[in-house]
N, CA, C and O atoms as a Maestro MAE file, in Angstrom:
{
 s_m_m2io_version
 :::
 2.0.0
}

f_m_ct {
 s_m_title
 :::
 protein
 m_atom[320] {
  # First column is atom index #
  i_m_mmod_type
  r_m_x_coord
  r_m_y_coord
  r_m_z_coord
  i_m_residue_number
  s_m_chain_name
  s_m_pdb_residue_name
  s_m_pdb_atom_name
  i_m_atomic_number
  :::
  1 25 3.628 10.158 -16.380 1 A "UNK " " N  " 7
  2 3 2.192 10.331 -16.303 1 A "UNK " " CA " 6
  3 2 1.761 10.120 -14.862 1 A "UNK " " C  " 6
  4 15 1.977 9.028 -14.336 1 A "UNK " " O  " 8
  5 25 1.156 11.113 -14.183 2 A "UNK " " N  " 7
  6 3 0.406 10.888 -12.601 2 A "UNK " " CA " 6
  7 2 -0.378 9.643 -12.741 2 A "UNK " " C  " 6
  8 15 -0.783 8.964 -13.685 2 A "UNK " " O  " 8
  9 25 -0.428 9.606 -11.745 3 A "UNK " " N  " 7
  10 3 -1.331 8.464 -11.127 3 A "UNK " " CA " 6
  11 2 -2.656 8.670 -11.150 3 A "UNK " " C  " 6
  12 15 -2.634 9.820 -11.588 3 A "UNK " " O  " 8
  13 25 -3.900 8.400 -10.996 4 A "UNK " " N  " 7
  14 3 -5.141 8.413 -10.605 4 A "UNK " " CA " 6
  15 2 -5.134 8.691 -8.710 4 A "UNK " " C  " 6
  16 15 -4.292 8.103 -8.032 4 A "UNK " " O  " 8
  17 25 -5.895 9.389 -8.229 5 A "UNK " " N  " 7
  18 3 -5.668 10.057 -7.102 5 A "UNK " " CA " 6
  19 2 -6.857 8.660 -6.369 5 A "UNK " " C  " 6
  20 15 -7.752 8.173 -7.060 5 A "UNK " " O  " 8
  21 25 -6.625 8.275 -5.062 6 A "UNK " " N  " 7
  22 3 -7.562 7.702 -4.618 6 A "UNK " " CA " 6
  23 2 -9.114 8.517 -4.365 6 A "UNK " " C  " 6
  24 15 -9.271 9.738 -4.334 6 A "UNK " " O  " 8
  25 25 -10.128 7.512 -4.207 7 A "UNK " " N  " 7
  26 3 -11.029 9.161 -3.485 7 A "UNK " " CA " 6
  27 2 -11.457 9.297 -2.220 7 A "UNK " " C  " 6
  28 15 -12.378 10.017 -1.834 7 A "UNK " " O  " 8
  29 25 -10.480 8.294 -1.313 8 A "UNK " " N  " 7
  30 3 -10.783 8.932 0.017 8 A "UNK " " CA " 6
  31 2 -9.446 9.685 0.273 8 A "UNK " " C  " 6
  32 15 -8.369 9.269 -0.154 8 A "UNK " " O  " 8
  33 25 -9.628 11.087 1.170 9 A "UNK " " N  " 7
  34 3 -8.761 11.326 1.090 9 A "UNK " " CA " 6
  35 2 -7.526 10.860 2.043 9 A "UNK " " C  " 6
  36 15 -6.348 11.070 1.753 9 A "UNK " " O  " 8
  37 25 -7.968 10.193 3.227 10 A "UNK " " N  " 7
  38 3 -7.123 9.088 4.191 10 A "UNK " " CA " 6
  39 2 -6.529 8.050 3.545 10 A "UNK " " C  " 6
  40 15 -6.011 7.385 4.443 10 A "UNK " " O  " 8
  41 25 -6.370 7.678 2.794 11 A "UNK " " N  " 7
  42 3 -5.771 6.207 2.165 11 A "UNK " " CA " 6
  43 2 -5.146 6.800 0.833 11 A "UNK " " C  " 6
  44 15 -4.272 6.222 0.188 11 A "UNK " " O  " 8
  45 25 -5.745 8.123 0.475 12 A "UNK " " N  " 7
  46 3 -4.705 8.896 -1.134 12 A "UNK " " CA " 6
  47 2 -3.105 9.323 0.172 12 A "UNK " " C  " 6
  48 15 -1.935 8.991 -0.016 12 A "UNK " " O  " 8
  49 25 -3.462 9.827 0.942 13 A "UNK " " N  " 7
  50 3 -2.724 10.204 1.975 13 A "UNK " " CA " 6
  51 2 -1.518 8.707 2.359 13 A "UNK " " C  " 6
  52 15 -0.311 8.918 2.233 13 A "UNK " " O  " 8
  53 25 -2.028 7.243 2.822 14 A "UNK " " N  " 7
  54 3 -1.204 6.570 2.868 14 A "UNK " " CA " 6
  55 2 -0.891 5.768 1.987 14 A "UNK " " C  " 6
  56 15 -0.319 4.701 2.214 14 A "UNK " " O  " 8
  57 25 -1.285 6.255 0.671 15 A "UNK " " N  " 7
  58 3 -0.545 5.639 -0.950 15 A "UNK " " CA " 6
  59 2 0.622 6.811 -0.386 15 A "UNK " " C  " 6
  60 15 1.682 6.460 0.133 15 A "UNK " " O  " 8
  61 25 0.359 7.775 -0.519 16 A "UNK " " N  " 7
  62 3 1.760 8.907 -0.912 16 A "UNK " " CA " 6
  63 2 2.680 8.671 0.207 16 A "UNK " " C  " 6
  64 15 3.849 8.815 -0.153 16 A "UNK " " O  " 8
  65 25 2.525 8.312 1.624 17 A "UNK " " N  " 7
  66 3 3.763 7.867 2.385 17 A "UNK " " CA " 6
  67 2 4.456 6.734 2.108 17 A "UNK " " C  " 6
  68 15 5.648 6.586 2.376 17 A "UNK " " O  " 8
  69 25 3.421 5.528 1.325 18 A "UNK " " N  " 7
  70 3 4.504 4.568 0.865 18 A "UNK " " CA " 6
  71 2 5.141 4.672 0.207 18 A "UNK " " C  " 6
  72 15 6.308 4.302 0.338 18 A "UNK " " O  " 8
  73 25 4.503 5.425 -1.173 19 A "UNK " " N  " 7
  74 3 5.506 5.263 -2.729 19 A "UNK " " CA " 6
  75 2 6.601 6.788 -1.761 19 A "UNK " " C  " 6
  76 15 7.690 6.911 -2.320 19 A "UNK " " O  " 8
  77 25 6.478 7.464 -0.945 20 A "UNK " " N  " 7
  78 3 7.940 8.335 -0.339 20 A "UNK " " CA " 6
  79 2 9.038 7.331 -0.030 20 A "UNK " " C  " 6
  80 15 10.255 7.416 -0.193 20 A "UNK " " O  " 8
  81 25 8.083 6.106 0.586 21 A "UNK " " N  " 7
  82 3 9.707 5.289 0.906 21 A "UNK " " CA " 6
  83 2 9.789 3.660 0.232 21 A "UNK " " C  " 6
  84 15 9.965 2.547 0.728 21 A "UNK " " O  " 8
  85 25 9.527 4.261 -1.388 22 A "UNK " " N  " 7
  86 3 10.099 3.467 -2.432 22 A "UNK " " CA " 6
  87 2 9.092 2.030 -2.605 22 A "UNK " " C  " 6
  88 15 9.637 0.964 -2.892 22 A "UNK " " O  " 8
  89 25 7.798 2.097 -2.434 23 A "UNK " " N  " 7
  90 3 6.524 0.824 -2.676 23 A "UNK " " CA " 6
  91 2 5.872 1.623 -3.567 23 A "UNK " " C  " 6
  92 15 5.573 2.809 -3.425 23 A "UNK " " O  " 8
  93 25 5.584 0.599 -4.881 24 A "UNK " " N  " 7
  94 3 5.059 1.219 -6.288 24 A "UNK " " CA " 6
  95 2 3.694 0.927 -6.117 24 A "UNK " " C  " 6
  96 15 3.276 0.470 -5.053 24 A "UNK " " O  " 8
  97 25 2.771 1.214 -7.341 25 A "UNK " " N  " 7
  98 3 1.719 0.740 -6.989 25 A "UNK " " CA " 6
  99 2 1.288 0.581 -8.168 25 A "UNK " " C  " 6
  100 15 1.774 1.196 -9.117 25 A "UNK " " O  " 8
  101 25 0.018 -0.523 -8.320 26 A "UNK " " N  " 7
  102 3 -0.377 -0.403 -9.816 26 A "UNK " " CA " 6
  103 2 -1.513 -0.582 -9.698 26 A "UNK " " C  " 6
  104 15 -1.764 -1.403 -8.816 26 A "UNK " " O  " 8
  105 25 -2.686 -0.022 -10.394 27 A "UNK " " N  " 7
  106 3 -3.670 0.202 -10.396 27 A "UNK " " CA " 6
  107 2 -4.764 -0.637 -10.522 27 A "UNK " " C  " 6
  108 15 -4.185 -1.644 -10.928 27 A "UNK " " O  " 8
  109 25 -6.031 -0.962 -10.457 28 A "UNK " " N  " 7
  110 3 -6.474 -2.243 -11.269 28 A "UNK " " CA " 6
  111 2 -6.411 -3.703 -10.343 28 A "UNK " " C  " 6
  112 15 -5.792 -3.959 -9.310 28 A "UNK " " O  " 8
  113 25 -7.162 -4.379 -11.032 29 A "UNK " " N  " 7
  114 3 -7.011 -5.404 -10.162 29 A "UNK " " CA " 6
  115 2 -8.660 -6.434 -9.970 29 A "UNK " " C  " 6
  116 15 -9.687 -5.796 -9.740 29 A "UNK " " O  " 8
  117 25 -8.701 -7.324 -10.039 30 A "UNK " " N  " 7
  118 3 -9.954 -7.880 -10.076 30 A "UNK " " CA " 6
  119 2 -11.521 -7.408 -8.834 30 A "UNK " " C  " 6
  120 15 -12.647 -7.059 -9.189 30 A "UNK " " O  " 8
  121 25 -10.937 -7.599 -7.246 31 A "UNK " " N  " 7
  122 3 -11.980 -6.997 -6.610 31 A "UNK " " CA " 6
  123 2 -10.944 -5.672 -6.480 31 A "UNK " " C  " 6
  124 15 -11.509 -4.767 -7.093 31 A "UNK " " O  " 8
  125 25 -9.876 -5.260 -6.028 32 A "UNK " " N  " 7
  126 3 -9.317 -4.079 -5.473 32 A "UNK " " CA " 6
  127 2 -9.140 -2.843 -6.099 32 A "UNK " " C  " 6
  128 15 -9.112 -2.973 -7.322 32 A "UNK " " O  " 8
  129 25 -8.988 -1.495 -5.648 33 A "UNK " " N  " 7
  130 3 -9.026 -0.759 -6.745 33 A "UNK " " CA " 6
  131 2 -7.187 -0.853 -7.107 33 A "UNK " " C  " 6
  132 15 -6.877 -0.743 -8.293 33 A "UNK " " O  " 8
  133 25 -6.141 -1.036 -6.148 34 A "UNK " " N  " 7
  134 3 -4.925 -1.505 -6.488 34 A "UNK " " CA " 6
  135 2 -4.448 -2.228 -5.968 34 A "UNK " " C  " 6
  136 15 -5.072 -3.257 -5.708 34 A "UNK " " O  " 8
  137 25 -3.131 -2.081 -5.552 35 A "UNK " " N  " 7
  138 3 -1.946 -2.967 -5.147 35 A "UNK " " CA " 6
  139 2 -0.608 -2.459 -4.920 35 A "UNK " " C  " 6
  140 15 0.119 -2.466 -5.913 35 A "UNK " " O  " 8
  141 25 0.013 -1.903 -3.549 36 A "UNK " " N  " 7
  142 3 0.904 -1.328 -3.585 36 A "UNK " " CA " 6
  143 2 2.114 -2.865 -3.025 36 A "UNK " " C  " 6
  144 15 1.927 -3.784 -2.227 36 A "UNK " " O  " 8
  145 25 3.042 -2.579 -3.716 37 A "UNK " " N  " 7
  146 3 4.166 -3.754 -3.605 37 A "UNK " " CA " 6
  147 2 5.408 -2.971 -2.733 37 A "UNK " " C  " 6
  148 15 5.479 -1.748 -2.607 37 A "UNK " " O  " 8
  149 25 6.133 -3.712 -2.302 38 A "UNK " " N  " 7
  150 3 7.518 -3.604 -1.535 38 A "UNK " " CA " 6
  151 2 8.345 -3.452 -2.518 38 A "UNK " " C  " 6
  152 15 8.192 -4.044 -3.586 38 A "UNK " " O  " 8
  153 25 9.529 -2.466 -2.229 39 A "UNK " " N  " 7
  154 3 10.611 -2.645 -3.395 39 A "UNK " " CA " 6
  155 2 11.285 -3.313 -2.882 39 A "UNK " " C  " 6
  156 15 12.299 -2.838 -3.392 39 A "UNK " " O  " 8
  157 25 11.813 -4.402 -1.993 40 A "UNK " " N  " 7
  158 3 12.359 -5.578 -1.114 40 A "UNK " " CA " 6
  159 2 11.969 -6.334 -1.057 40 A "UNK " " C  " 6
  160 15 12.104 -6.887 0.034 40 A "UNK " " O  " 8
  161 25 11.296 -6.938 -1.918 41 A "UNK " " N  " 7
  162 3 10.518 -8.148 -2.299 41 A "UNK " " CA " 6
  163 2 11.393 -9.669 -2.293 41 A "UNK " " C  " 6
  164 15 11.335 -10.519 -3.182 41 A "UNK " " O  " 8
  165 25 12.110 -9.729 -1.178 42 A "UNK " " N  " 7
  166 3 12.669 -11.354 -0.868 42 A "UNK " " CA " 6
  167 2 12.594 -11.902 -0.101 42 A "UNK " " C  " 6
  168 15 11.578 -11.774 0.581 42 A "UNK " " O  " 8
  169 25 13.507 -12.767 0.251 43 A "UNK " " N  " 7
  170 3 12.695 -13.985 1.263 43 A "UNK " " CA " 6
  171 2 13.579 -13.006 2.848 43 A "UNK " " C  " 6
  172 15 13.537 -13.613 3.917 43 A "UNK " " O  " 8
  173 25 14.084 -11.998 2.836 44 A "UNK " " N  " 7
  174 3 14.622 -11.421 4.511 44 A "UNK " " CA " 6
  175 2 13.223 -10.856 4.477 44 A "UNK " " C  " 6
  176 15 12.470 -11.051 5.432 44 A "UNK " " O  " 8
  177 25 12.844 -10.172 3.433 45 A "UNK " " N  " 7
  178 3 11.489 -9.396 4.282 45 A "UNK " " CA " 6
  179 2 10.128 -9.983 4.376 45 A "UNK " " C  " 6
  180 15 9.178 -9.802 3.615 45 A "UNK " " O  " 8
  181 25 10.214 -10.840 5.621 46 A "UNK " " N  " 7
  182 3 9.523 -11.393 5.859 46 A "UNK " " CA " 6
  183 2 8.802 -12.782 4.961 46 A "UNK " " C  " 6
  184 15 7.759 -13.285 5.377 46 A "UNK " " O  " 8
  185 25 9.249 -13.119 4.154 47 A "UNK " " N  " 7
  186 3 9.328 -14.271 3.346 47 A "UNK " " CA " 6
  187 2 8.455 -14.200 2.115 47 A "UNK " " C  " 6
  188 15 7.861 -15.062 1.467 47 A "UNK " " O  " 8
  189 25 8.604 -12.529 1.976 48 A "UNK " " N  " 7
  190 3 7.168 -11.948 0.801 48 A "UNK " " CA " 6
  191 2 6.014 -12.165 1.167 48 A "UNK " " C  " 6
  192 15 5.133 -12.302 0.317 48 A "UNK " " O  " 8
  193 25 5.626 -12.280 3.036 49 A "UNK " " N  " 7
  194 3 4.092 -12.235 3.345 49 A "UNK " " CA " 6
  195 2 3.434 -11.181 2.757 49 A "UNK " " C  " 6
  196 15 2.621 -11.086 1.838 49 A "UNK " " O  " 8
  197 25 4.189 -10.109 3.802 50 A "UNK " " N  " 7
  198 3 3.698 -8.618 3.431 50 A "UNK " " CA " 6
  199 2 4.094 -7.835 2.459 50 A "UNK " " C  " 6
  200 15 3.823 -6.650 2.647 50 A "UNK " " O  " 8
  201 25 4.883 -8.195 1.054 51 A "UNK " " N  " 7
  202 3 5.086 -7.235 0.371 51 A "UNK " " CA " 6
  203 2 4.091 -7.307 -0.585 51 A "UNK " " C  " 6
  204 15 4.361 -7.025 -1.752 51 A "UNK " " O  " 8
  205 25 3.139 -7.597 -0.304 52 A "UNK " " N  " 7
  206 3 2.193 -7.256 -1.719 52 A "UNK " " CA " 6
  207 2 0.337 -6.687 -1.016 52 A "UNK " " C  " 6
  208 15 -0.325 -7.640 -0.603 52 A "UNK " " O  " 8
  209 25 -0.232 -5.535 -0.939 53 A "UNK " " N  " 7
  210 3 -0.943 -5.046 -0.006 53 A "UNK " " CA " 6
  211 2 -2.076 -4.619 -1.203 53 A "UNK " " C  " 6
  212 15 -1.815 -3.845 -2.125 53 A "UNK " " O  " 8
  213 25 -3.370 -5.275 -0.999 54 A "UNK " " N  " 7
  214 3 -4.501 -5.018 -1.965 54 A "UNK " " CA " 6
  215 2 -4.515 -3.409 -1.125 54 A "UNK " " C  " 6
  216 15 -3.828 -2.950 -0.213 54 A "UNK " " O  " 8
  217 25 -5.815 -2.785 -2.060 55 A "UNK " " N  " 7
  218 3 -6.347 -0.975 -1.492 55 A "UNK " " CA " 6
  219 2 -7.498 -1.369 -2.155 55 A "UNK " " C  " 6
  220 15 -7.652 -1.745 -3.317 55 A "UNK " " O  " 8
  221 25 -8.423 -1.200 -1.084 56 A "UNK " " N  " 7
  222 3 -10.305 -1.091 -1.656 56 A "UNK " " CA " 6
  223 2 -10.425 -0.085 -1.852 56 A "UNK " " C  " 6
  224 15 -9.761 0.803 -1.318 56 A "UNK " " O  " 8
  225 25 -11.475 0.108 -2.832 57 A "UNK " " N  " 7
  226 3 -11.659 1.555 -3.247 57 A "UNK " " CA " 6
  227 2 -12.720 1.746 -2.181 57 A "UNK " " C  " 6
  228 15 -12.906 2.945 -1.974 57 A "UNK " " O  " 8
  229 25 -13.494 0.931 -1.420 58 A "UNK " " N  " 7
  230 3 -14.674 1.586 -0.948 58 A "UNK " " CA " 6
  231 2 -14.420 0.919 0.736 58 A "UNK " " C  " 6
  232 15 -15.542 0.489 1.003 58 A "UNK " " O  " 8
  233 25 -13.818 0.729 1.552 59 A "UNK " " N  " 7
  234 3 -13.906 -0.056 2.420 59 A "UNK " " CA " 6
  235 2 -14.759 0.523 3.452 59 A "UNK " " C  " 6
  236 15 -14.894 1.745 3.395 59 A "UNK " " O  " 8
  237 25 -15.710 -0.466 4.921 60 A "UNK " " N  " 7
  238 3 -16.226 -0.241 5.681 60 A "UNK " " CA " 6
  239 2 -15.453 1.400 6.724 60 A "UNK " " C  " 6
  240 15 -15.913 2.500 7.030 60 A "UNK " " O  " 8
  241 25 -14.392 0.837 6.900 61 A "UNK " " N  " 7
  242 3 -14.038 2.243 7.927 61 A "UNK " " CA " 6
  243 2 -12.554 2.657 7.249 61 A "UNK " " C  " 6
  244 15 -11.554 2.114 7.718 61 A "UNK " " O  " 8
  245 25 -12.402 3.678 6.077 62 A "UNK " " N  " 7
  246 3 -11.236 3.958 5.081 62 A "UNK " " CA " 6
  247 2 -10.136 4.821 5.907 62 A "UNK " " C  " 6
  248 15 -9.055 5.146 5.416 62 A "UNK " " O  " 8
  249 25 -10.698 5.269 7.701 63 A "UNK " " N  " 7
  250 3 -9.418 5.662 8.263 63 A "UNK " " CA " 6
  251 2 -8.645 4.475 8.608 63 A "UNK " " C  " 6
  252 15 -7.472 4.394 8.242 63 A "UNK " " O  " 8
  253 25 -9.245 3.472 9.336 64 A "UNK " " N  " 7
  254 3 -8.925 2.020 9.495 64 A "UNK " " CA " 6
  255 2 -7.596 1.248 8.424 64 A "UNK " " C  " 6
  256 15 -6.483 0.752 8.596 64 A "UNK " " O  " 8
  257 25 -8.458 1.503 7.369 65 A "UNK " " N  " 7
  258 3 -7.755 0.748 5.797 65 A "UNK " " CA " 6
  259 2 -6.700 1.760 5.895 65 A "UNK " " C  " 6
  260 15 -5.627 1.253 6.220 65 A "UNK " " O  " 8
  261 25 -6.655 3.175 5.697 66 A "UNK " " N  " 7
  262 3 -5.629 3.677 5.500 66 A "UNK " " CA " 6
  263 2 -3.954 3.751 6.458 66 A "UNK " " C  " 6
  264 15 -2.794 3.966 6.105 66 A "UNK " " O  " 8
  265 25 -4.816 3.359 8.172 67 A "UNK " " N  " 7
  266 3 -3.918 3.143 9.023 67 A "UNK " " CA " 6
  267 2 -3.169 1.401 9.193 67 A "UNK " " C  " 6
  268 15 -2.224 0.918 9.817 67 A "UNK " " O  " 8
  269 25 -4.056 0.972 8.397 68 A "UNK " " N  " 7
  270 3 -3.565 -0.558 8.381 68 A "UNK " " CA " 6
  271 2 -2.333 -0.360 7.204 68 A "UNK " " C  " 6
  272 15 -1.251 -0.826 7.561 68 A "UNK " " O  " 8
  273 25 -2.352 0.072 6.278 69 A "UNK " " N  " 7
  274 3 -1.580 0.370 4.947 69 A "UNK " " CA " 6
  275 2 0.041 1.436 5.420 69 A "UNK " " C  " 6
  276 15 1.188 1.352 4.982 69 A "UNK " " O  " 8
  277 25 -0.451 2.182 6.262 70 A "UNK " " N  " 7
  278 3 0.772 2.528 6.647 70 A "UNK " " CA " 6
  279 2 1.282 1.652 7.932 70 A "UNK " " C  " 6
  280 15 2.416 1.901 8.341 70 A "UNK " " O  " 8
  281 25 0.854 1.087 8.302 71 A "UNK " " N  " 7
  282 3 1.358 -0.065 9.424 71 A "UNK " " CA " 6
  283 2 2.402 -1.757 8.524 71 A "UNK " " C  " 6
  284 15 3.227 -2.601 8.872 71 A "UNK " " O  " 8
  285 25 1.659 -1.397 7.351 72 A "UNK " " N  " 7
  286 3 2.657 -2.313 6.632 72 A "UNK " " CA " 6
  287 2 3.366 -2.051 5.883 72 A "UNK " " C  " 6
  288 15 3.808 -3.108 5.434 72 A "UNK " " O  " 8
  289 25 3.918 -1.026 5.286 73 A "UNK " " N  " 7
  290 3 4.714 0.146 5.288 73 A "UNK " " CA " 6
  291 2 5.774 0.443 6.374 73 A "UNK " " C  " 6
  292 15 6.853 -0.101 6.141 73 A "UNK " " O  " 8
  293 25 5.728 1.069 7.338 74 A "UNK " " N  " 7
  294 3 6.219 0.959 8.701 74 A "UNK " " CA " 6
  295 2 6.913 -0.254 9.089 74 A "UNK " " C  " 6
  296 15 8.115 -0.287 9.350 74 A "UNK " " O  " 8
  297 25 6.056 -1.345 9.124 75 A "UNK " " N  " 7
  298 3 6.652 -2.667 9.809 75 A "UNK " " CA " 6
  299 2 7.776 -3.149 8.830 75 A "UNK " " C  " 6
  300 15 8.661 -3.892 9.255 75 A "UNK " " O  " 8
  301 25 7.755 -2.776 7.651 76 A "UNK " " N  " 7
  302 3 8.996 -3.441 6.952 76 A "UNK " " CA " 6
  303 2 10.169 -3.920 7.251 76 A "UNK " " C  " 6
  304 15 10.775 -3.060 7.890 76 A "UNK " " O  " 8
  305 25 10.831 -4.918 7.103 77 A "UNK " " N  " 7
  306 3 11.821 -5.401 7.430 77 A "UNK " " CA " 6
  307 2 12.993 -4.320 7.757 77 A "UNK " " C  " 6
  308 15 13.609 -3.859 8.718 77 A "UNK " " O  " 8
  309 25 12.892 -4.193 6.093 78 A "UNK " " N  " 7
  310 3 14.456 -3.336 5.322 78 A "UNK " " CA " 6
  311 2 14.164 -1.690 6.161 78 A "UNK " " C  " 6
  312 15 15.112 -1.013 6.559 78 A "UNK " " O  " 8
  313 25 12.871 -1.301 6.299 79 A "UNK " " N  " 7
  314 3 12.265 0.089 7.097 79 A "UNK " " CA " 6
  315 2 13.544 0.263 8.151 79 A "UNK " " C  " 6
  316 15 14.386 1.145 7.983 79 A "UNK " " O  " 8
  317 25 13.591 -0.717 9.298 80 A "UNK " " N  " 7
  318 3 13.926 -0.628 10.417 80 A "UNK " " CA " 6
  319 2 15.278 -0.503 10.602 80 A "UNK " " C  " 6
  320 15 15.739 -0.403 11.739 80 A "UNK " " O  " 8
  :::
 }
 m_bond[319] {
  # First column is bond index #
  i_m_from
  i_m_to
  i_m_order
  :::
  1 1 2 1
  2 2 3 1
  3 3 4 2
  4 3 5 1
  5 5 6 1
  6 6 7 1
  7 7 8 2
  8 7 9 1
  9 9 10 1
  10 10 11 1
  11 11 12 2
  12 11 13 1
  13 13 14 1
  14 14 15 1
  15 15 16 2
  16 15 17 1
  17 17 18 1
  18 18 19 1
  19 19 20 2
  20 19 21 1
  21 21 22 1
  22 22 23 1
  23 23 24 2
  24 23 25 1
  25 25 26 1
  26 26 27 1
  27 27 28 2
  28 27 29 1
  29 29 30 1
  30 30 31 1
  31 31 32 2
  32 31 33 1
  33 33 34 1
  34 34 35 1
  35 35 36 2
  36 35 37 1
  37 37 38 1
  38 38 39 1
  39 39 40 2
  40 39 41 1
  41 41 42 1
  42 42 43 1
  43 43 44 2
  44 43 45 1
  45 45 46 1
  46 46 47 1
  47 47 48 2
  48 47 49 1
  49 49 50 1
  50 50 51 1
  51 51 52 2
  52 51 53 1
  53 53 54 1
  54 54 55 1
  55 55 56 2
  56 55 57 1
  57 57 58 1
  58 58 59 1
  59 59 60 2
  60 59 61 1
  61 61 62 1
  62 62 63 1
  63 63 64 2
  64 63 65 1
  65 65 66 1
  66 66 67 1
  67 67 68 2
  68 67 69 1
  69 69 70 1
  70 70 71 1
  71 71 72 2
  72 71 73 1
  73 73 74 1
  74 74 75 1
  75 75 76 2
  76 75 77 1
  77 77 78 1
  78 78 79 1
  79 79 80 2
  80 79 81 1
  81 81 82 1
  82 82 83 1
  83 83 84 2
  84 83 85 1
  85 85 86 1
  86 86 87 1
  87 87 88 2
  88 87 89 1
  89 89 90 1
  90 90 91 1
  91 91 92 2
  92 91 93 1
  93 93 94 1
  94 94 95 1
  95 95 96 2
  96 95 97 1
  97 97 98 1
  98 98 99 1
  99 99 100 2
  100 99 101 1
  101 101 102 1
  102 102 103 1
  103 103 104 2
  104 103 105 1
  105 105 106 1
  106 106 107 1
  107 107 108 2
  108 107 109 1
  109 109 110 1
  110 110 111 1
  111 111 112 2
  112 111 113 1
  113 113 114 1
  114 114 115 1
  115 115 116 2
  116 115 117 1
  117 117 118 1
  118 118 119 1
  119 119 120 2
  120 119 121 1
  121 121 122 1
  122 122 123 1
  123 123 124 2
  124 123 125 1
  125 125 126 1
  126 126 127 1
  127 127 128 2
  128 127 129 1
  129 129 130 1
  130 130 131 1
  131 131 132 2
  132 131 133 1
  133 133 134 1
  134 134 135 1
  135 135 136 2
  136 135 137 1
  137 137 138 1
  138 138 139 1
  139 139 140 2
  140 139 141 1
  141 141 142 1
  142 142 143 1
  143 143 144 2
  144 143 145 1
  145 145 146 1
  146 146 147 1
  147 147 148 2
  148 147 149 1
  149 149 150 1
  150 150 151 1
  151 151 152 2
  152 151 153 1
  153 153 154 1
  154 154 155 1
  155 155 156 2
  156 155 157 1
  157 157 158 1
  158 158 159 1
  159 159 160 2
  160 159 161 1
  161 161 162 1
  162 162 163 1
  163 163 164 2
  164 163 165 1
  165 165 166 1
  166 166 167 1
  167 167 168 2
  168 167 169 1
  169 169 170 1
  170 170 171 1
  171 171 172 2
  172 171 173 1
  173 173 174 1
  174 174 175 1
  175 175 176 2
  176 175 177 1
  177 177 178 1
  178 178 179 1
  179 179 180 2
  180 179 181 1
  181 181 182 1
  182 182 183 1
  183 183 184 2
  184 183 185 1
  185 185 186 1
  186 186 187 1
  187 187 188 2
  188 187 189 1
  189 189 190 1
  190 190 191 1
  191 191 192 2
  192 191 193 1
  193 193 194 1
  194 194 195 1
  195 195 196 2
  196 195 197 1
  197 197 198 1
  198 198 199 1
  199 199 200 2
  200 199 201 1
  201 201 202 1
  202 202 203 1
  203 203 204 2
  204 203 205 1
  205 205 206 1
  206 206 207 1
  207 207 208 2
  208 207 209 1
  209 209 210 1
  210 210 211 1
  211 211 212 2
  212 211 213 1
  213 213 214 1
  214 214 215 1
  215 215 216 2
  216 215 217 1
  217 217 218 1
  218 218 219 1
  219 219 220 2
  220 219 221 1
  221 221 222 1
  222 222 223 1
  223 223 224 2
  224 223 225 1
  225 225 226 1
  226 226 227 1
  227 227 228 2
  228 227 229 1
  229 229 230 1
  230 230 231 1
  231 231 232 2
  232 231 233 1
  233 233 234 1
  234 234 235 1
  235 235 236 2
  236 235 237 1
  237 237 238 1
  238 238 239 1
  239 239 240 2
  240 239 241 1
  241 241 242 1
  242 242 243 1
  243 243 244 2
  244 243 245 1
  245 245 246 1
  246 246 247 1
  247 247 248 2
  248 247 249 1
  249 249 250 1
  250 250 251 1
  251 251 252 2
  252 251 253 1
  253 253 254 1
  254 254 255 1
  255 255 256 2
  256 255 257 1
  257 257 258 1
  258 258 259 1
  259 259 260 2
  260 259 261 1
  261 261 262 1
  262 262 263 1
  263 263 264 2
  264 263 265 1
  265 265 266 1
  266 266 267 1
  267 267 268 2
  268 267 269 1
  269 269 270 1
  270 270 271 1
  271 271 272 2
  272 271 273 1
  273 273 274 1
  274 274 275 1
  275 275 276 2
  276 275 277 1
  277 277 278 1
  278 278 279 1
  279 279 280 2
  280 279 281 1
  281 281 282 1
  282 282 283 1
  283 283 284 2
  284 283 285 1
  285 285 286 1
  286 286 287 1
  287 287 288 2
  288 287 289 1
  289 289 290 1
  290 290 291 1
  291 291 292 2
  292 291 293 1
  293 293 294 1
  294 294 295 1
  295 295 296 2
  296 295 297 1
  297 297 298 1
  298 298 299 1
  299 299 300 2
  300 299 301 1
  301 301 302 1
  302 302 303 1
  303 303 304 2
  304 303 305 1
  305 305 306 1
  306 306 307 1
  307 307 308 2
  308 307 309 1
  309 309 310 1
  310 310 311 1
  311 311 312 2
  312 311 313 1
  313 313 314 1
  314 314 315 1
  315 315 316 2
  316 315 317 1
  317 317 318 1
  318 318 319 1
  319 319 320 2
  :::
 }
}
């Protein structure tokens, strides 16, 4: 079953480069509209600071949010 598409289209854009290099995501969430996770979720990558990344559905500047989201993505330990 697809996913629900984000609705900006800058941040639907850096959901789909993460889940390319294997970070799931699940939908929902108390303030966020999700939550994309690391599939390397241990203590080498980085001690599980960064493997767990809220997504606002509405944020102040959503090119910003979307370039921050692929920057933690990118920076991954196991990435490099």
């Amino acid at each position: 079953m697809p996913r629900s598409r984000h609705p900006d289209k800058d941040i639907e854009a850096a959901l789909r480069f993460a889940e390319e290099r294997g970070w799931w995501l699940r939908i929902g969430g108390s303030h966020a509209w999700g939550r994309i996770y690391c599939p390397y979720n241990d203590k080498e990558c980085r001690c599980g600071e960064f493997c767990v990344v809220s997504i606002w559905s509405t944020p102040r500047n959503p090119a910003n949010h979307a370039r921050a989201l692929r920057r933690v993505v990118e920076n991954c330990i196991r990435e490099q």
